[in-house]
ZANULO-306373 format. One record per residue (C-alpha): x, y, z; residue in three letters. Coordinates in nm, 2 decimals, always signed. Layout:
BEGIN
px,py,pz,residu
X,Y,Z,ala
...
This chain:
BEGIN
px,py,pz,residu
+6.08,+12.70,+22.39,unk
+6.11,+13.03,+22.25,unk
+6.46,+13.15,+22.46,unk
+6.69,+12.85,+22.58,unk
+6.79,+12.94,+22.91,unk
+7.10,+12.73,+22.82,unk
+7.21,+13.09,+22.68,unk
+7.12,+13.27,+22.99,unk
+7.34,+13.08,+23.21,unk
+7.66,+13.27,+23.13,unk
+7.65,+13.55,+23.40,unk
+7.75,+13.59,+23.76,unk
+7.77,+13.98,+23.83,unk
+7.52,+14.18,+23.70,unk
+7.51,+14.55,+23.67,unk
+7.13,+14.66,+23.55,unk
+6.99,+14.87,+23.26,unk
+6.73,+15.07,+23.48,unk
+6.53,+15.30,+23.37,unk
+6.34,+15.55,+23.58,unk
+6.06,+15.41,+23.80,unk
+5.88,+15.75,+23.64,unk
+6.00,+15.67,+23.27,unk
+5.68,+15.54,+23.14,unk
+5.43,+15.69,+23.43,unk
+5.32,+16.05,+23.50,unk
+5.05,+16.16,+23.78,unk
+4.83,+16.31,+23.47,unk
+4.75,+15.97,+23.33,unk
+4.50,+15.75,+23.42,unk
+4.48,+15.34,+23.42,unk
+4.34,+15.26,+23.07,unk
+4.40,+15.59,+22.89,unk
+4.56,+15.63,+22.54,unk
+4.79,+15.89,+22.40,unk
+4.74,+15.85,+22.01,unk
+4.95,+16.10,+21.75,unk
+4.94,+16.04,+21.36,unk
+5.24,+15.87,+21.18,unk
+5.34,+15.78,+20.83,unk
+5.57,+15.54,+20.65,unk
+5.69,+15.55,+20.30,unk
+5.77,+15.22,+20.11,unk
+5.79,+15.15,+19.73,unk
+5.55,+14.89,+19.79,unk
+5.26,+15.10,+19.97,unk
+5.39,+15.47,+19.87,unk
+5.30,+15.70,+20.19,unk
+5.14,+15.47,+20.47,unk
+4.95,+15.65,+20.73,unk
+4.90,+15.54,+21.10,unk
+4.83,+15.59,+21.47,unk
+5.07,+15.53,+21.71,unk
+5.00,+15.51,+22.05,unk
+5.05,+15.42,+22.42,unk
+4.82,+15.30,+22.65,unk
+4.86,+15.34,+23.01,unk
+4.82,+15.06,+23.24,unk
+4.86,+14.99,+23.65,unk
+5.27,+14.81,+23.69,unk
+5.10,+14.58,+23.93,unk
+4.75,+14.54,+23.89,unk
+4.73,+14.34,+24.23,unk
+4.89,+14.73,+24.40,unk
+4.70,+15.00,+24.39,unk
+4.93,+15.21,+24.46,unk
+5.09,+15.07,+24.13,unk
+5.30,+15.32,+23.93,unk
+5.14,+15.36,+23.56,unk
+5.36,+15.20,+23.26,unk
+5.35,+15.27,+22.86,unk
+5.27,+14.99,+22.66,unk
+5.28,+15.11,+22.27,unk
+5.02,+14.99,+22.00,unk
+5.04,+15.08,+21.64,unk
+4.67,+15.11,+21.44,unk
+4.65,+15.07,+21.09,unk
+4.28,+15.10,+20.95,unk
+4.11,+14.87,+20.71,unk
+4.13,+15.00,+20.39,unk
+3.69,+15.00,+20.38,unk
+3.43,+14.92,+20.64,unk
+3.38,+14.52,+20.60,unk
+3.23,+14.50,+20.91,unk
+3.51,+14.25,+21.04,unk
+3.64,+14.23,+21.42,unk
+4.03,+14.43,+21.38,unk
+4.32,+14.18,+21.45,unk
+4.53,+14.16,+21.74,unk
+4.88,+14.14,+21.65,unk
+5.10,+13.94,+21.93,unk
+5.49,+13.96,+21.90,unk
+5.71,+13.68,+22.00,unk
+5.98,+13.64,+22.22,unk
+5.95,+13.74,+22.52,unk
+6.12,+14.04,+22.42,unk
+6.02,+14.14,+22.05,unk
+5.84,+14.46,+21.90,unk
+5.67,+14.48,+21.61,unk
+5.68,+14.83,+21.66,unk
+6.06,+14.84,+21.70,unk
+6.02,+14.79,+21.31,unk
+5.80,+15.09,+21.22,unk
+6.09,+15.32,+21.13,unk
+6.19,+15.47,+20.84,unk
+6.54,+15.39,+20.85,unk
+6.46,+15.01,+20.94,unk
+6.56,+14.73,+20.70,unk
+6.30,+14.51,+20.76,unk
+6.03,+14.76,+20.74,unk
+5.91,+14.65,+20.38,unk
+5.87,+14.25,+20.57,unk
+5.72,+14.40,+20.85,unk
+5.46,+14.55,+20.68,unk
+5.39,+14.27,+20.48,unk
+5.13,+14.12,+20.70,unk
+4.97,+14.45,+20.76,unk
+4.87,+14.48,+20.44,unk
+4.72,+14.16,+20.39,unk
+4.54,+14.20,+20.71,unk
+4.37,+14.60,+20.62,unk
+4.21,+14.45,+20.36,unk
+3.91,+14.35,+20.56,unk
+3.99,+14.45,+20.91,unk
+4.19,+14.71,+21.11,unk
+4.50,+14.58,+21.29,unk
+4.66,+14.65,+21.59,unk
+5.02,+14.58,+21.65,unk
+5.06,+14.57,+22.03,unk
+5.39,+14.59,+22.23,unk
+5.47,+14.37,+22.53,unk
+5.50,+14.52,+22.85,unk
+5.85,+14.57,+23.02,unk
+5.96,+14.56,+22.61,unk
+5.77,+14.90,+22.46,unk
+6.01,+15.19,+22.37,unk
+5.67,+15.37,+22.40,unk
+5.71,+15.29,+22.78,unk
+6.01,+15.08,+22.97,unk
+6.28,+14.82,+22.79,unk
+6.36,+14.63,+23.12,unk
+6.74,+14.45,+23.09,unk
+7.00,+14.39,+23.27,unk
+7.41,+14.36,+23.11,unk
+7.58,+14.09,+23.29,unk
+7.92,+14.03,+23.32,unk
+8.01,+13.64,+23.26,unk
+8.40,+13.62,+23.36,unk
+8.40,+13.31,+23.18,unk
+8.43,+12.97,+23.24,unk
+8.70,+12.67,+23.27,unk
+8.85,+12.57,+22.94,unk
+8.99,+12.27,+23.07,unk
+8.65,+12.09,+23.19,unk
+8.35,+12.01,+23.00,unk
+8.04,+12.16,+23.04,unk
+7.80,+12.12,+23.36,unk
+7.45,+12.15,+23.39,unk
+7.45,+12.16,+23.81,unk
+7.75,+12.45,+23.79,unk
+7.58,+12.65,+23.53,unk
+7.26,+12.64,+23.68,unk
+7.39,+12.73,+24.04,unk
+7.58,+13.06,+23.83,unk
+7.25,+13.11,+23.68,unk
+7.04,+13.11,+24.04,unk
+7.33,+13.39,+24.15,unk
+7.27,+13.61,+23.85,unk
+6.91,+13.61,+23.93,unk
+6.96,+13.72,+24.27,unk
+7.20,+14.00,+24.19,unk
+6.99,+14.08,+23.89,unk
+6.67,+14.11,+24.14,unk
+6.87,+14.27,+24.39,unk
+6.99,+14.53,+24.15,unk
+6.60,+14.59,+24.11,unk
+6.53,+14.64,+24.42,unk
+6.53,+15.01,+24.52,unk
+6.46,+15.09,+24.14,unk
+6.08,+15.17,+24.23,unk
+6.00,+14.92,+23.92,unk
+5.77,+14.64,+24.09,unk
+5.88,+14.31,+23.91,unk
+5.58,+14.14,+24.03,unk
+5.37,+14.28,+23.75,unk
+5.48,+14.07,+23.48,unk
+5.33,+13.79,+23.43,unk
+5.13,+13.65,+23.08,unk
+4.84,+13.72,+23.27,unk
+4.93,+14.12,+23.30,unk
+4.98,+14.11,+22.91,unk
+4.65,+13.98,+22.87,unk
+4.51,+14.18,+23.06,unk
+4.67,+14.48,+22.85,unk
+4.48,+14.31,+22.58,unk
+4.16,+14.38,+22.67,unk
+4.23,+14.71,+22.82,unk
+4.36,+14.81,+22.46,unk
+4.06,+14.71,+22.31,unk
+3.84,+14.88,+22.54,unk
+4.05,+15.23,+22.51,unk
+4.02,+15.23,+22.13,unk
+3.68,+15.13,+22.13,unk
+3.62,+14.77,+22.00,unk
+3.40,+14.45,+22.12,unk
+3.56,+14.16,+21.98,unk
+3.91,+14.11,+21.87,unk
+4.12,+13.83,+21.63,unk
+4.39,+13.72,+21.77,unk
+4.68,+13.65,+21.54,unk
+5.03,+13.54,+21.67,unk
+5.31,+13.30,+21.67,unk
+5.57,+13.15,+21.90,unk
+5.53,+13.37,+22.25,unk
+5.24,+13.53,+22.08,unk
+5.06,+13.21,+22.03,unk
+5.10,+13.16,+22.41,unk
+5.02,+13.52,+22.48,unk
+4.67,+13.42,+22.28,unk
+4.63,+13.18,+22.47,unk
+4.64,+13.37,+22.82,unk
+4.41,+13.61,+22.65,unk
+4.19,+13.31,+22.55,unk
+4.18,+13.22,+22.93,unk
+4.13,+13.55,+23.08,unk
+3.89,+13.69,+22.86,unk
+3.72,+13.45,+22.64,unk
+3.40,+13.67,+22.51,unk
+3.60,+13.93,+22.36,unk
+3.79,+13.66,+22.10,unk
+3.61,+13.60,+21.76,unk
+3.86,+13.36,+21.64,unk
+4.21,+13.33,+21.63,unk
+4.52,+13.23,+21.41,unk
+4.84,+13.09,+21.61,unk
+5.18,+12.91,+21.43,unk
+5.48,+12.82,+21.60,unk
+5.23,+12.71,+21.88,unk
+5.31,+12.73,+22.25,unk
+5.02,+12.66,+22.50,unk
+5.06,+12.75,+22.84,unk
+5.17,+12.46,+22.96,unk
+5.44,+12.40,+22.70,unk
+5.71,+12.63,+22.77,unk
+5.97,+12.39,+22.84,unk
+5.95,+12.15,+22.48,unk
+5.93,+11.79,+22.54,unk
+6.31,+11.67,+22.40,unk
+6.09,+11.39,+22.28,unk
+5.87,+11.62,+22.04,unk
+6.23,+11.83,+21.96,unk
+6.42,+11.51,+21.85,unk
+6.11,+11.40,+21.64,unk
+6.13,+11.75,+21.46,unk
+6.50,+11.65,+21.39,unk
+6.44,+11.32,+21.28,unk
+6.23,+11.41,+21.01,unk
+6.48,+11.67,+20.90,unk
+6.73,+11.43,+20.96,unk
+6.54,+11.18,+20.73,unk
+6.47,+11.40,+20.42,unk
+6.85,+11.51,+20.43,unk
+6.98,+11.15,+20.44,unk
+6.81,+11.14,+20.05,unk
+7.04,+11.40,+19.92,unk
+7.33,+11.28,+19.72,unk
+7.58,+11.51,+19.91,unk
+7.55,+11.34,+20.24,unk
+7.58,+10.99,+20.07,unk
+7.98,+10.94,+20.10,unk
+7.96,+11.04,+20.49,unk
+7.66,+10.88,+20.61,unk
+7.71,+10.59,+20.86,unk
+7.55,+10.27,+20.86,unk
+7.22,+10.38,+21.04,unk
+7.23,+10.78,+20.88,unk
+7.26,+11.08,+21.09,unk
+7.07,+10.93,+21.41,unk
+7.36,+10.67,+21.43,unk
+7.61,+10.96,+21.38,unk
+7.46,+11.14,+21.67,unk
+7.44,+10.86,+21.92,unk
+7.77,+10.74,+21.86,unk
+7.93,+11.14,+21.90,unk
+7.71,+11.10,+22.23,unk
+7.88,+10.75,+22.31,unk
+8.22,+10.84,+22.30,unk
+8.18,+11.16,+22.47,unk
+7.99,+11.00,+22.76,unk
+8.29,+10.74,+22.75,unk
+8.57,+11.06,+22.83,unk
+8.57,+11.45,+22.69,unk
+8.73,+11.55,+22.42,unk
+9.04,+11.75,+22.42,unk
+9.03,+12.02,+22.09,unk
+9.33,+12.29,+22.04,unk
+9.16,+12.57,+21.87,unk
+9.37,+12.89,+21.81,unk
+9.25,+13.21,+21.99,unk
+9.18,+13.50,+21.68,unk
+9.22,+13.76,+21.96,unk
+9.57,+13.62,+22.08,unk
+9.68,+13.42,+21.86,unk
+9.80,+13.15,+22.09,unk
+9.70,+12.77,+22.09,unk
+9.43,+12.70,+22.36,unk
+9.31,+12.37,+22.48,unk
+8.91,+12.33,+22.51,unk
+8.75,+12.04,+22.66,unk
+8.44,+11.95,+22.59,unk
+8.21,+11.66,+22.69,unk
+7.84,+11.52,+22.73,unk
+7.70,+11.82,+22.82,unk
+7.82,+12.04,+22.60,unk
+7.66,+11.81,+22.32,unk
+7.32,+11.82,+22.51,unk
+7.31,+12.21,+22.56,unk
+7.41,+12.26,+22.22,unk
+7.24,+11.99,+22.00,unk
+7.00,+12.21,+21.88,unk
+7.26,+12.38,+21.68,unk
+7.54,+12.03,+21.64,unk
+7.23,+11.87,+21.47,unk
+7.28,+12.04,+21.15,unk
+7.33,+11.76,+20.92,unk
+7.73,+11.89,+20.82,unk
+7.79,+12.00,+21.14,unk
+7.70,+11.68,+21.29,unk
+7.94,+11.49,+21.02,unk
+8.19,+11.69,+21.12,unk
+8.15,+11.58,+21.51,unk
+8.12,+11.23,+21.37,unk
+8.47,+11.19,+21.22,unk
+8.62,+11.38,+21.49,unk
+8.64,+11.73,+21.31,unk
+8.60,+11.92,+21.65,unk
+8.76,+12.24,+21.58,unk
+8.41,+12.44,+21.46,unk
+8.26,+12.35,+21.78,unk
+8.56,+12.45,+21.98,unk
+8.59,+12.73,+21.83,unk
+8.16,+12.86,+21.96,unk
+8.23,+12.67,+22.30,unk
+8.59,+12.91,+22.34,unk
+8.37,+13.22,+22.25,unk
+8.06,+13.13,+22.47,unk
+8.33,+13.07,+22.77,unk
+8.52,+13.36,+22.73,unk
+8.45,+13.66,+22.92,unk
+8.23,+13.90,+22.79,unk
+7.89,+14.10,+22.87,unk
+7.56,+14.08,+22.71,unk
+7.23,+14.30,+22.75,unk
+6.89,+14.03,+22.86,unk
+6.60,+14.13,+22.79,unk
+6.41,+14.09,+23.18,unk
+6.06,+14.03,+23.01,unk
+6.10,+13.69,+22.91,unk
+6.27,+13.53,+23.22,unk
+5.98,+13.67,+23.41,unk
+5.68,+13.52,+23.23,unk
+5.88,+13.18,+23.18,unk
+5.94,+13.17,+23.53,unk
+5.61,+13.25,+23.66,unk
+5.46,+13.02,+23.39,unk
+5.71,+12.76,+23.50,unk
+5.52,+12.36,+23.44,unk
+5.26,+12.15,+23.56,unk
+5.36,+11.85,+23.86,unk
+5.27,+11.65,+23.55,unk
+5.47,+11.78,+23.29,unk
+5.74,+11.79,+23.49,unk
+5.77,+11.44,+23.53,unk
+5.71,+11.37,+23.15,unk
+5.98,+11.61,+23.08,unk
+6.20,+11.43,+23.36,unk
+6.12,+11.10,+23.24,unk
+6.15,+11.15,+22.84,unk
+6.35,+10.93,+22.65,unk
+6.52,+11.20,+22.43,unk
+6.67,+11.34,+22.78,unk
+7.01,+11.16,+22.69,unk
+7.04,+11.38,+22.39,unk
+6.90,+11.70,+22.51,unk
+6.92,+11.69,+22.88,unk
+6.73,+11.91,+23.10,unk
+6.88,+12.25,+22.99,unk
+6.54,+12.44,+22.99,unk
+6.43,+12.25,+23.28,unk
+6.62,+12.30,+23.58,unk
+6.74,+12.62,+23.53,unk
+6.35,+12.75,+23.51,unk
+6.31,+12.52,+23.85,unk
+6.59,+12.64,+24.03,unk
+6.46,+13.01,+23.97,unk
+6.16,+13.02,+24.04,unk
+6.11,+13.19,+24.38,unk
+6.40,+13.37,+24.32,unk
+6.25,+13.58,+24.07,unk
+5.92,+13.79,+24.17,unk
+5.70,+13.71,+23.89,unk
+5.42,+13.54,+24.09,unk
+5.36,+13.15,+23.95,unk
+5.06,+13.12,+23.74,unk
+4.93,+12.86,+23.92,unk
+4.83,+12.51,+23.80,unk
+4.46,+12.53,+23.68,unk
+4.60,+12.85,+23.44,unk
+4.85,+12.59,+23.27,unk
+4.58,+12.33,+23.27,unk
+4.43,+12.33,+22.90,unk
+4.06,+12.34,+22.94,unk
+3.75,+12.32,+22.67,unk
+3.69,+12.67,+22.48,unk
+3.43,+12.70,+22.21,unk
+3.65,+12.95,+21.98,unk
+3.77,+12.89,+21.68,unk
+4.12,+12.90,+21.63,unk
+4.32,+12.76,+21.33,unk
+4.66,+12.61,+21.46,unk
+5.01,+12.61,+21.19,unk
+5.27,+12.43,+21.26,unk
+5.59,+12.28,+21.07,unk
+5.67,+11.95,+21.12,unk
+6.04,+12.07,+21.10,unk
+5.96,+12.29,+21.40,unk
+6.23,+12.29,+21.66,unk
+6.10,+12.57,+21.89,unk
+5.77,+12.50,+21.94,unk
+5.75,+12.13,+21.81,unk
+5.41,+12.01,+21.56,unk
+5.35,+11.83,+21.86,unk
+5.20,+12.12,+22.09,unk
+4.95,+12.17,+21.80,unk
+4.88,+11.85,+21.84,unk
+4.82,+11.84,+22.19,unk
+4.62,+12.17,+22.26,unk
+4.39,+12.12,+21.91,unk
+4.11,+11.85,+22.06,unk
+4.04,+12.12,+22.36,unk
+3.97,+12.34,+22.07,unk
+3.62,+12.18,+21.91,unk
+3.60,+12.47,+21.64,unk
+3.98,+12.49,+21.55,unk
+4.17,+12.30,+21.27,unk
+4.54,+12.23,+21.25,unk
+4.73,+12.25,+20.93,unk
+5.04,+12.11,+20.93,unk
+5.31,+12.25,+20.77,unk
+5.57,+11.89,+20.61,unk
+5.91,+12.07,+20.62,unk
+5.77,+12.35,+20.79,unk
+6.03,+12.52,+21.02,unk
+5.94,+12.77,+21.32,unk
+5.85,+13.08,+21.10,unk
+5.61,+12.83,+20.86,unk
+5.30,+13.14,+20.81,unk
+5.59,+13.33,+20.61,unk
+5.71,+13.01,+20.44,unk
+5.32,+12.99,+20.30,unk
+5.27,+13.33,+20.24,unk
+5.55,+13.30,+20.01,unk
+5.51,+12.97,+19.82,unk
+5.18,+12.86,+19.88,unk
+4.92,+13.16,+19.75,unk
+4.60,+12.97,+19.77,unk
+4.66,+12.82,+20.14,unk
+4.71,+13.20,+20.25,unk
+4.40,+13.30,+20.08,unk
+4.23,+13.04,+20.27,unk
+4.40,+13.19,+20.60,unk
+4.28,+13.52,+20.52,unk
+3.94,+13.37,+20.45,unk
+3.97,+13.21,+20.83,unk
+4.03,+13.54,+20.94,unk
+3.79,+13.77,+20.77,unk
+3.51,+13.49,+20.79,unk
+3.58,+13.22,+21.03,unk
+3.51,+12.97,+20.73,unk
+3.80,+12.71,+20.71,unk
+3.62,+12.49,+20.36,unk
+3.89,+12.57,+20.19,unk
+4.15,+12.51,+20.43,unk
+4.41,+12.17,+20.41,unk
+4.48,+12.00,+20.69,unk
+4.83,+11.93,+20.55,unk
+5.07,+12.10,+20.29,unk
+5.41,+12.04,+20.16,unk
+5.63,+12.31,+20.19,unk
+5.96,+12.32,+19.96,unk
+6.26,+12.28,+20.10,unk
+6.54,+12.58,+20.07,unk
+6.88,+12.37,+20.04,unk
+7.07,+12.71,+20.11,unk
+6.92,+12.63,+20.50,unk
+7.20,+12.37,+20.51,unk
+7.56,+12.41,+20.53,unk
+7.80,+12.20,+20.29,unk
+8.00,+11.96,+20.43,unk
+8.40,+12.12,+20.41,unk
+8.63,+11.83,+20.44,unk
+8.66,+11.53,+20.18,unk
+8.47,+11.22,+20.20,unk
+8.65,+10.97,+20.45,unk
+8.85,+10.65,+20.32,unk
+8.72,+10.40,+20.62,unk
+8.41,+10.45,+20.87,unk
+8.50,+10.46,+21.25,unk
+8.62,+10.17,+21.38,unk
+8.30,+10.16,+21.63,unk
+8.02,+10.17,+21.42,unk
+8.18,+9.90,+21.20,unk
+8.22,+9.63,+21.43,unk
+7.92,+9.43,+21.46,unk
């Protein structure tokens, strides 16, 4: 799942960031029309990079027609010479990400963000398009919540947290509610349909999709909706429709593997238990589901000793982060204090700004009946609970966003091509949703990425030149001859943190004993 809603459930008063139910609308506009003004950029890799930049105007609510009109921005970079190729669709992830966000001057990651861009202009113009409810070229919907904090003194509870969550969303809604912004307009399906209104405003048939993460799933909605205006399409980190809660299953395999490769390093070697770091984490898990554990951390801001308690739970809603191979030794021979230490911040009171764009299309994409009980019954549930789960359940009416429905989620047969990356160390959007979604795609290919993590096009682009050359073929000629079905990507030791206590002298008594 892109956003773990395990961060989301901090808040219980909510004051809104809301911006003017006119902000992005004006009576002069019409439903599909586009503002476009030239704009340049200057790097030491491109020299002075001209562009368009633009906003098209769309209906709030398409289902209202008496729908106030909103800004979504695009940017248009043309193709460098007529090659006769379809221009590509670029889809940001998140929820709550702009590529455009990046098209500044003063921005640091301008030079990576135009990377792709100028890959892609080689052969076809590209379109960066913004997600609606997230376009500085038309509304940023948040909200800054207040969280007052949490016990210190009891572990961690998915039913508590979850009911906090549920009142956030009802003062957040509430907060909404006379702010003439209709939150019933976004849904995947409204970005999709912003899609094909884009195309048809700046004059194009068919379209390439390219995305990752959210924007594989956004691809996918625009798949659905409007299948004869998609040549082909190029998706990593991928999220069908009906995947937006990750089987823990399919995120524990992703760990294992990582888990595996890292038990060969020499460093691990004088820390590793009998059974590696899988026996580590199940016996962390063990004790804590035995009683809590008690940690005294000292508080920076006060200086005074504080006791935090922390227990199953806490180890299930944070896993994805305690399963870092020296972060998990630590936990193993009782070295709680870095842990503490997150867990004291997280619980302390504080505000935070949430983007409102991706809680309302995970909500209204929610699960199948059938997923849900895979999800319910998976076997990796004792490490990873149902943290993405029942928060998105217990939501659902609350917030507007009208549910999807079941046949939308429901993969069904499509005759385009689409070329699916994924890394096998993937734990966002597991290898596994690739895995799943591929055979409804009779014209796609996978490529797996081994030791692939979430952002695995970037990791080829960079270290495997003749793989992305037979992307870029994909793209500019559907023709995947010379594309692998598997690469081996290398793998960046400075991803892992060193271990920062000495090697122990005996092994805990538990796992010794037979």
């Amino acid at each position: 799942m892109r956003q773990t809603f395990a961060v989301l459930l901090l808040a219980l008063a909510v004051s809104s960031h809301l911006p003017s139910a006119g902000a992005s609308g004006t009576p002069s506009r019409e439903p599909g029309e586009v503002v476009i003004e030239k704009a340049s950029l200057t790097t030491s890799e491109t020299g002075k990079l001209a562009f368009e930049l633009g906003t098209l105007y769309v209906p709030e609510n398409r289902a209202d027609p008496k729908s106030r009109l909103i800004g979504v921005g695009f940017a248009r970079f043309r193709a460098l010479r007529p090659t006769g190729s379809p221009p590509l669709f670029l889809l940001p992830g998140g929820p709550g990400y702009s590529f455009l966000m990046e098209l500044r001057q003063s921005s640091k990651k301008l030079a990576s963000s135009l990377r792709d861009v100028l890959l892609y202009r080689r052969f076809a113009d590209v379109v960066l398009v913004d997600q609606r409810g997230y376009s500085q070229r038309g509304d940023i919907l948040k909200f800054r919540y207040r969280d007052p904090g949490r016990p210190l003194d009891q572990p961690a509870s998915l039913a508590s947290e979850t009911a906090a969550y549920v009142g956030m969303a009802k003062a957040a809604v509430a907060e909404f509610a006379g702010s003439g912004i209709d939150l019933r307009g976004y849904t995947v399906k409204d970005c999709a349909d912003d899609v094909d209104d884009l195309r048809q405003a700046i004059g194009y048939g068919r379209i390439i999709l390219v995305g990752g993460s959210f924007g594989s799933q956004w691809s996918f909605a625009v798949m659905r909706r409007h299948p004869d205006i998609v040549a082909r399409a190029l998706l990593w980190g991928v999220e069908p429709l009906d995947n937006g809660v990750d089987m823990p299953s399919d995120v524990l395999a992703a760990i294992r593997r990582i888990w595996r490769e890292e038990e060969k390093d020499p460093q691990w070697q004088p820390y590793l238990p009998p059974g590696g770091f899988t026996a580590a984490a199940s016996e962390v898990l063990r004790r804590l589901e035995q009683a809590p554990v008690v940690v005294r951390v000292k508080n920076d801001q006060t200086h005074e000793t504080i006791p935090i308690t922390l227990g199953r739970e806490d180890f299930q809603r944070d896993f994805l982060r305690v399963q870092e191979p020296a972060f998990l030794l630590s936990l193993y021979y009782e070295h709680y204090d870095r842990w503490a230490r997150s867990v004291l911040k997280e619980r302390s009171d504080h505000e935070e700004d949430t983007a409102l764009i991706g809680i309302l299309i995970d909500s209204s994409l929610g699960v199948t009946p059938k997923r849900e009980l895979r999800l319910r019954r998976d076997p990796a549930v004792g490490f990873l609970g149902l943290w993405q789960l029942a928060p998105l359940e217990a939501v659902a009416d609350i917030w507007p966003s009208p549910d999807v429905g079941d046949a939308f989620r429901t993969e069904v047969v499509s005759p385009i091509p689409v070329v699916f990356v994924n890394g096998d160390w993937d734990t966002s959007t597991p290898v596994e949703n690739a895995l799943e979604v591929a055979p409804f795609f009779p014209k796609g290919r996978v490529l797996v990425g081994v030791n692939g993590r979430h952002g695995v096009l970037e990791q080829i682009d960079k270290t495997l030149p003749k793989v992305m050359a037979a992307l870029l073929e994909f793209l500019r000629t559907g023709k995947t001859a010379n594309l692998p079905d598997r690469v081996t990507l290398p793998i960046d030791r400075k991803d892992f943190d060193a271990i920062d206590f000495p090697p122990p002298e005996h092994k805990p008594v538990s796992l010794r004993d037979p």
